[in-house]
C-alpha positions in Angstrom: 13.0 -24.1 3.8 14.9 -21.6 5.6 14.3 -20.7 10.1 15.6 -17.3 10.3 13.9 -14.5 8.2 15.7 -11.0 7.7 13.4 -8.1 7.7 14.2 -5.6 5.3 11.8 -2.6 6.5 11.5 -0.3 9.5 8.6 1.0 11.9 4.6 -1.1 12.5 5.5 -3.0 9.6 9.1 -4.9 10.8 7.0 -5.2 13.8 4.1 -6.8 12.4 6.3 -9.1 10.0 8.6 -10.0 13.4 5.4 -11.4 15.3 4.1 -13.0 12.7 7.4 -15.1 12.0 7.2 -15.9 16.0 4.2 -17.6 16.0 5.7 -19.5 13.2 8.8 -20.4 15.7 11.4 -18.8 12.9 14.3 -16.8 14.1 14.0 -12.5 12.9 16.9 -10.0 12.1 15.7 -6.7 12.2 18.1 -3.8 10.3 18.0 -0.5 11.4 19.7 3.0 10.6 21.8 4.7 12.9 18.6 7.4 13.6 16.7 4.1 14.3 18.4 2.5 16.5 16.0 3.3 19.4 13.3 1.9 17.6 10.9 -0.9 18.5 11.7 -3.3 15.5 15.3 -2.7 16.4 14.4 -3.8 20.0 11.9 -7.1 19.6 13.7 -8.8 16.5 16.6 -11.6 17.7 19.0 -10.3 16.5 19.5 -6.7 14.8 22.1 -5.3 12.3 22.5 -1.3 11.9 23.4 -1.0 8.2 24.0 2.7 7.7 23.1 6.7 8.2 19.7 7.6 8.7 19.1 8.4 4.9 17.3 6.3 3.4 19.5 5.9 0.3 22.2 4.8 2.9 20.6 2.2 5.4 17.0 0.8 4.0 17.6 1.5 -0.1 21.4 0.2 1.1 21.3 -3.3 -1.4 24.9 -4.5 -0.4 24.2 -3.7 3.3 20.8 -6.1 3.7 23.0 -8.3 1.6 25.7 -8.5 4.1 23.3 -8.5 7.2 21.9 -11.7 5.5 25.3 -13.3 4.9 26.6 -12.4 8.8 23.3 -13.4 10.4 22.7 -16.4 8.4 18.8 -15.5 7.1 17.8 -17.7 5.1 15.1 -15.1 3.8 14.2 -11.9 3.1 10.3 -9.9 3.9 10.4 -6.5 2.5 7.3 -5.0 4.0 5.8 -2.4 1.9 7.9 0.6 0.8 11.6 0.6 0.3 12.6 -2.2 -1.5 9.5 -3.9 -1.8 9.3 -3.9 -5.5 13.1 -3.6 -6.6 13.3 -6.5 -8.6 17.0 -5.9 -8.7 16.8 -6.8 -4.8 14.3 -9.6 -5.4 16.9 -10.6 -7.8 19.8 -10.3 -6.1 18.5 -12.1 -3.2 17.9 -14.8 -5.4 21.0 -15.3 -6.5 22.9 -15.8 -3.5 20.2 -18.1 -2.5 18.5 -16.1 0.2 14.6 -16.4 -0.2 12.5 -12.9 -1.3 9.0 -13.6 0.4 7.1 -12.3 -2.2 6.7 -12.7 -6.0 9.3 -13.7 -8.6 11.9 -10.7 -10.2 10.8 -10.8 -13.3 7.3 -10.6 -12.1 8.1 -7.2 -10.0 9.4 -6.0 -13.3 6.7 -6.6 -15.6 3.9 -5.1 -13.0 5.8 -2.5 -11.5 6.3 -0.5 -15.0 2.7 0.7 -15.4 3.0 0.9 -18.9 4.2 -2.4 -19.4 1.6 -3.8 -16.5 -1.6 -1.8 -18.6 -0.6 -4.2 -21.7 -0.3 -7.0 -20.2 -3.5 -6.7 -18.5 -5.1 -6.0 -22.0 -3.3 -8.7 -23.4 -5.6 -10.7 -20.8 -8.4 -8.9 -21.1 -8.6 -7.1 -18.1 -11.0 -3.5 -18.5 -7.8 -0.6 -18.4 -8.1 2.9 -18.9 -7.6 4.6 -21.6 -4.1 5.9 -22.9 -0.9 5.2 -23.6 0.3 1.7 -24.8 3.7 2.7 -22.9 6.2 5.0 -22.1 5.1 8.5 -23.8 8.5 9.1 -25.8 8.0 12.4 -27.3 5.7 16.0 -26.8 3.9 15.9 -30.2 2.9 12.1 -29.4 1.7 12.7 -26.1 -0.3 15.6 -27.1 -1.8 13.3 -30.1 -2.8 10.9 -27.4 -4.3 13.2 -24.8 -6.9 14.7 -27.8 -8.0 11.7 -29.0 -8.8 10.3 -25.2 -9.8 13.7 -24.5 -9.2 15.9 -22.0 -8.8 16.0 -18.8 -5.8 13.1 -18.7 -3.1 12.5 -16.3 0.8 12.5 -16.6 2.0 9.4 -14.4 5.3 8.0 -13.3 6.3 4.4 -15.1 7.8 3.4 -12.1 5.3 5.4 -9.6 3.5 4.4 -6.4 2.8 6.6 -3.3 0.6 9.4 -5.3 4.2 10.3 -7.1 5.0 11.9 -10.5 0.9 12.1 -11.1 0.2 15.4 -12.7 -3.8 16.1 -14.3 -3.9 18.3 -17.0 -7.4 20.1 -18.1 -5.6 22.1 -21.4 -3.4 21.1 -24.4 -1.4 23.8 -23.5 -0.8 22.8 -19.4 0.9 19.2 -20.8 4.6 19.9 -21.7 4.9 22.1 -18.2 3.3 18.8 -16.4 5.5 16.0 -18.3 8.2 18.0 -17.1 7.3 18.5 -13.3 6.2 14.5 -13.4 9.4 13.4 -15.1 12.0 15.3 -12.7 9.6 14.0 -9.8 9.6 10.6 -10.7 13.1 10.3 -11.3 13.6 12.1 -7.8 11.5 9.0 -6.7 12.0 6.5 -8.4 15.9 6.5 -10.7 13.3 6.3 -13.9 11.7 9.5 -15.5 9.4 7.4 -17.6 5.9 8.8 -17.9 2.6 7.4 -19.8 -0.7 9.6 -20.4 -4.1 8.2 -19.1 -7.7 8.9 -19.0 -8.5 11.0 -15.9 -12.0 9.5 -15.0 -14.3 12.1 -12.9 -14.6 11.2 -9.4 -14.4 7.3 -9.3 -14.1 5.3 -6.2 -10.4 3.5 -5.9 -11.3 -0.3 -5.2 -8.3 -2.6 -4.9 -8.3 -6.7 -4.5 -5.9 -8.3 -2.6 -5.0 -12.0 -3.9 -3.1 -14.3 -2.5 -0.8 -16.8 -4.7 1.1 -20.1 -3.9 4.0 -21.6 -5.7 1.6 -24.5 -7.1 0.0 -22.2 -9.3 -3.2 -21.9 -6.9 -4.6 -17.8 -6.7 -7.8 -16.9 -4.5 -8.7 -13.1 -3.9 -9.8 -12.2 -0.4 -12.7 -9.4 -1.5 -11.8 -5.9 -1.9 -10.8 -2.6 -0.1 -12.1 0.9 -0.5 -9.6 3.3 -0.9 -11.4 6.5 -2.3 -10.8 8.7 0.6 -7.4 10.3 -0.5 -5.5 13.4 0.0 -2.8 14.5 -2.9 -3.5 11.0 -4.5 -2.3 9.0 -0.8 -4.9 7.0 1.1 -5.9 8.8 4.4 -8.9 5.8 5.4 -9.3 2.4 4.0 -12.6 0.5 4.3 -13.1 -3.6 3.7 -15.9 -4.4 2.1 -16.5 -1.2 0.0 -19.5 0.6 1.2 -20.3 2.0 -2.7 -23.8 1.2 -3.8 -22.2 0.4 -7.0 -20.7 -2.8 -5.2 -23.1 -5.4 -5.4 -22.1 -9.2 -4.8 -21.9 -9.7 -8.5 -19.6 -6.5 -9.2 -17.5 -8.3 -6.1 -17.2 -11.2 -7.9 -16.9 -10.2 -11.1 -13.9 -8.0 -10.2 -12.6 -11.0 -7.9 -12.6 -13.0 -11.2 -10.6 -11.0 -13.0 -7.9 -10.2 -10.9 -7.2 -13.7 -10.1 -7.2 -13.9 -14.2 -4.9 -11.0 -13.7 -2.6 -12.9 -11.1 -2.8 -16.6 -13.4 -2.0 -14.2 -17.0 2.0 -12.8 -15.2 2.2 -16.1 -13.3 2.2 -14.7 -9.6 3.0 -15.9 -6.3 2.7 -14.3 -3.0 0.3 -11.8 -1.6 -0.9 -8.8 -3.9 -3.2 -6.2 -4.6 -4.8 -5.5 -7.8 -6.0 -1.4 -7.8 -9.0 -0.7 -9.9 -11.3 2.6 -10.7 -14.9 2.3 -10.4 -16.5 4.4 -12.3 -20.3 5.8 -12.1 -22.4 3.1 -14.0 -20.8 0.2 -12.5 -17.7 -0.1 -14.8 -14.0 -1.0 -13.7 -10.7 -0.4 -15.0 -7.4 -2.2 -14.0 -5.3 0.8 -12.8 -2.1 -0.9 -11.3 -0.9 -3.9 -9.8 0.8 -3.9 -6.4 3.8 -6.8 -5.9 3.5 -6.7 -2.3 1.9 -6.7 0.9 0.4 -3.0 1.5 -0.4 -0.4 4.8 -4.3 -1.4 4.4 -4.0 -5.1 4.3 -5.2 -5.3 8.0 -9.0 -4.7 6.9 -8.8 -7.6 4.7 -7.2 -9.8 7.6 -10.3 -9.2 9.9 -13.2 -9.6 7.4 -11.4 -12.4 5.5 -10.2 -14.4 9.0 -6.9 -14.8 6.9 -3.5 -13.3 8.0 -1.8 -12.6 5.3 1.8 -12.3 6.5 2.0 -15.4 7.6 0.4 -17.2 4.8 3.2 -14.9 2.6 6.0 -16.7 5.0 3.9 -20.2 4.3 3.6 -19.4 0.6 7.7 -18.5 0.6 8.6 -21.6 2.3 6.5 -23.8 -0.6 3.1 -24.6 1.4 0.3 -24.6 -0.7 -2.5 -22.4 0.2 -4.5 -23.9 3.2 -7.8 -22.5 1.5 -9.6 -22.2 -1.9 -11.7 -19.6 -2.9 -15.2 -21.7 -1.9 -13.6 -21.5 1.5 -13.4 -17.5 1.7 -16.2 -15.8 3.6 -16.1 -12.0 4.1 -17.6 -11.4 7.6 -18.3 -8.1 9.3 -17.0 -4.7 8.1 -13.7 -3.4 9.0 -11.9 0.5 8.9 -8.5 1.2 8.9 -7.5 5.0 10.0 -3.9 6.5 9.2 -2.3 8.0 12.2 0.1 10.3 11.5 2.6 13.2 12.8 1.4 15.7 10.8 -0.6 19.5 10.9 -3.7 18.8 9.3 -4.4 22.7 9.6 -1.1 23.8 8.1 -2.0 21.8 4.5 -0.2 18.3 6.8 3.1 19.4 7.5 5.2 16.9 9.0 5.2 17.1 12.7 8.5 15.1 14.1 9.3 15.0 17.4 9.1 13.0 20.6 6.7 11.7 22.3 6.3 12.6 25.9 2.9 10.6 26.2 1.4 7.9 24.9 -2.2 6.3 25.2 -3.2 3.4 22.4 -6.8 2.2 22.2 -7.8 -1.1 23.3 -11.3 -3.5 23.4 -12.8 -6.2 21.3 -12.6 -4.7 17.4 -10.0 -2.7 18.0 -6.6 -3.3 16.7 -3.7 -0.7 16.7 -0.6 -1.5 14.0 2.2 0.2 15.7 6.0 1.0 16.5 5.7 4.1 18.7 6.2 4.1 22.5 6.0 7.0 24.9 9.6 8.8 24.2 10.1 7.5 21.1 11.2 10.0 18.5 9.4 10.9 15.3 12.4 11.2 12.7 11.8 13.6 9.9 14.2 11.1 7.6 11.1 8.8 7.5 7.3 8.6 6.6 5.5 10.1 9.6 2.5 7.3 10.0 2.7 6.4 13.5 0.1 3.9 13.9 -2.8 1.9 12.0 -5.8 2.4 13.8 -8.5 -0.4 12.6 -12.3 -0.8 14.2 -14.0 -4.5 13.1 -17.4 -5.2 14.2 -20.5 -7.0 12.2 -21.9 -4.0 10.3 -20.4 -0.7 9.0 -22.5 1.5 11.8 -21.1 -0.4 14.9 -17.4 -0.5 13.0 -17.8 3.6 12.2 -18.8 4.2 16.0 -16.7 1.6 17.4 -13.8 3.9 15.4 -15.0 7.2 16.7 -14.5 6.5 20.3 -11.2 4.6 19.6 -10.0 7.8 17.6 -11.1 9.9 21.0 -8.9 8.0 23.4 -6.1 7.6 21.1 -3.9 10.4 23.1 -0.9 11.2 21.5 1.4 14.2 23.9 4.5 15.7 21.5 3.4 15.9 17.8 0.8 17.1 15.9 -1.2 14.0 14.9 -4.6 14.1 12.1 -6.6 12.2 15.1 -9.3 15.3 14.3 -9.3 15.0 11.0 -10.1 11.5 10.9 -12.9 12.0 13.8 -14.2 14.6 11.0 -14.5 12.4 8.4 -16.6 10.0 10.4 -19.2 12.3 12.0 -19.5 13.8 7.9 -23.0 12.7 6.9 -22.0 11.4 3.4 -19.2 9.5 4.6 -21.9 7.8 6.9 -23.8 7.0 3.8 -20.9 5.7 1.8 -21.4 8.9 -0.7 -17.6 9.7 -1.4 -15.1 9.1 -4.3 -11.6 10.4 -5.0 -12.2 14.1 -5.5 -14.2 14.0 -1.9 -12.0 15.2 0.4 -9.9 17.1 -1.9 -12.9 19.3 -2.4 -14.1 19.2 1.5 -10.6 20.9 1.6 -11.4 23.8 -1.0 -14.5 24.4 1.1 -12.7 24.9 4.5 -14.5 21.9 5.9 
């Protein structure tokens, strides 16, 4: 049991993490860098500890410094948010041994899902549907290349230790490969501290379809229905949808997919909330693509449609509750869209766009929820991710959630930055997106056209 919880993240989700633990009447220790001090998190928590420069590899990647903010503060655990630290088994670990609770799964589990490699065999070992490629790590030019023919081309180059759309490379030719390894290894290791790389399959324009599960100490593991994540730009989510509006998804594809990745969970012994990320292809078939050991950005969709919040039944799971619900109890109600806001140029191929914020107006009225950490003033750092806000529209079908988002996106004024407010209102007013006719290639090639 611990009553004072030390959040190990910045921005909406310290925030989030810090209200949840209220309503659960447990004490919160925000951390902050020196650039962050003005910050909301740094502002709301009970008590806050700076713990370094604004670089990240100095304050929020700073292992000794959360360390010491636990020991000085007395937290009795640890949320890591999403990003950061969030899968750093060394952290996880760390935190374990000096008896300070990680709210999320096990070390060793965080290691074995956040290789890919390693994560693809084990799935197959359970016999989860993966992708084809490598069985691990590529370790040489000649084998890689041997690979990547017998799959057939295209294929992609990705990170080990990747997330975030980094070190991903697609090659089309035999003769593009050795230049991409290259650019995806010193990319990854920019990233990540590992330049491991494995080849896989690139499947033409799937939809990305992930299932968040939820896992207690007690060995109990229910999935909540999944998300839609196709809409992407430079392989980062831009718009996330719960439940997915692909014909292809049918009740018993929903299942079916739920099934598994609670298999999925039970086969590496998780606990806590995660996500299992999938590709659908054309005719109906999935393929396990990677495995999440944390809460992530989109996980307020699943909240609204599921009835279930998920950060506190994390907290619950940490402190040894059992889940409250089994999967006969999870109904999926309504449809829900979550919307990205961020300080960028849409227009100048999204540029960052920091700076401060003179004006502020944030969208209100039943459905609407706005995931947030800016304030009018505040400053938009260029040390950090530039998402500002999560901007989600529930409502009992798809149609009243899409226009219920399209007027929330037109009063969402935001007076100092350059925001993608636009861009988003485009994608909803596009007829196909109306439809549910996208996949992963969609707005990549809306781009090419200049629309």
């Amino acid at each position: 049991m611990f009553n004072k919880v030390l959040i190990a993240n910045r921005g909406e989700i310290a925030v989030r993490v810090i209200r949840a633990c209220r309503e659960l009447g447990l004490r919160t220790v925000a951390v902050c860098s020196e650039a962050d001090r003005p910050a909301l998190h740094a502002k709301i928590a009970d008590e806050t500890v700076c713990i370094g420069p604004a670089a990240s590899r100095d304050s929020y990647l700073n292992i000794p410094a959360l360390l010491s903010a636990c020991a000085v503060t007395g937290a009795g655990a640890v949320h890591p948010g999403f990003g950061f630290l969030s899968e750093n088994a060394s952290f996880a670990r760390h935190c374990e041994s000096c008896g300070i609770k990680f709210i999320g799964p096990k070390p060793e589990t965080i290691e074995k899902m956040g290789d890919k490699a390693r994560a693809k065999q084990s799935m197959k070992d359970a016999g989860i549907p993966v992708i084809p490629g490598s069985d691990g790590a590529a370790e040489s030019l000649s084998g890689a290349k041997s690979l990547a023919k017998k799959i057939g081309y295209p294929v992609l180059v990705k990170a080990s230790a990747g997330g975030g759309g980094r070190g991903i490379r697609r090659v089309d030719s035999p003769d593009a490969l050795e230049g991409a390894i290259t650019a995806a290894k010193q990319e990854a290791l920019s990233f990540f501290g590992d330049d491991g790389v494995y080849i896989e399959k690139l499947l033409i324009k799937p939809r990305h379809i992930e299932v968040q599960i939820i896992a207690d100490e007690h060995g109990n593991v229910v999935h909540l229905g999944e998300r839609d994540c196709s809409l992407q730009r430079r392989n980062q989510k831009v718009l996330e949808e719960c439940p997915s509006p692909s014909p292809l998804m049918t009740d018993a594809l929903r299942d079916k997919m739920g099934r598994a990745s609670v298999g999925a969970a039970k086969a590496v012994g998780y606990q806590n909330a995660g996500t299992i990320e999938y590709l659908l292809d054309a005719d109906g078939r999935f393929y396990f693509m990677e495995m999440n050991t944390r809460i992530q950005v989109e996980h307020p969709v699943t909240e609204l449609v599921a009835g279930i919040d998920l950060v506190k039944t994390q907290i619950r799971v940490a402190m040894g509750e059992e889940l409250p619900f089994r999967q006969q109890d999870v109904a999926l109600n309504g449809h829900a869209i979550e919307c990205r806001i961020n300080a960028e140029t849409p227009e100048l191929d999204f540029r960052p766009s920091p700076g401060t914020l003179r004006a502020l107006f944030v969208p209100g009225g039943p459905g609407i929820r706005v995931d947030s950490a800016i304030y009018a003033g505040y400053t938009i750092t260029p040390h950090y991710d530039n998402m500002m806000a999560k901007l989600i529209a529930y409502a009992p079908t798809r149609a009243e959630a899409i226009a219920k988002m399209k007027w929330a996106l037109a009063e969402f004024l935001v007076d100092g930055v350059d925001t993608n407010i636009d861009f988003h209102l485009g994608i909803l007013r596009d007829e196909n997106f109306a439809k549910g006719s996208y996949d992963i290639a969609y707005l990549s090639e809306k781009r090419k056209e200049g629309k």
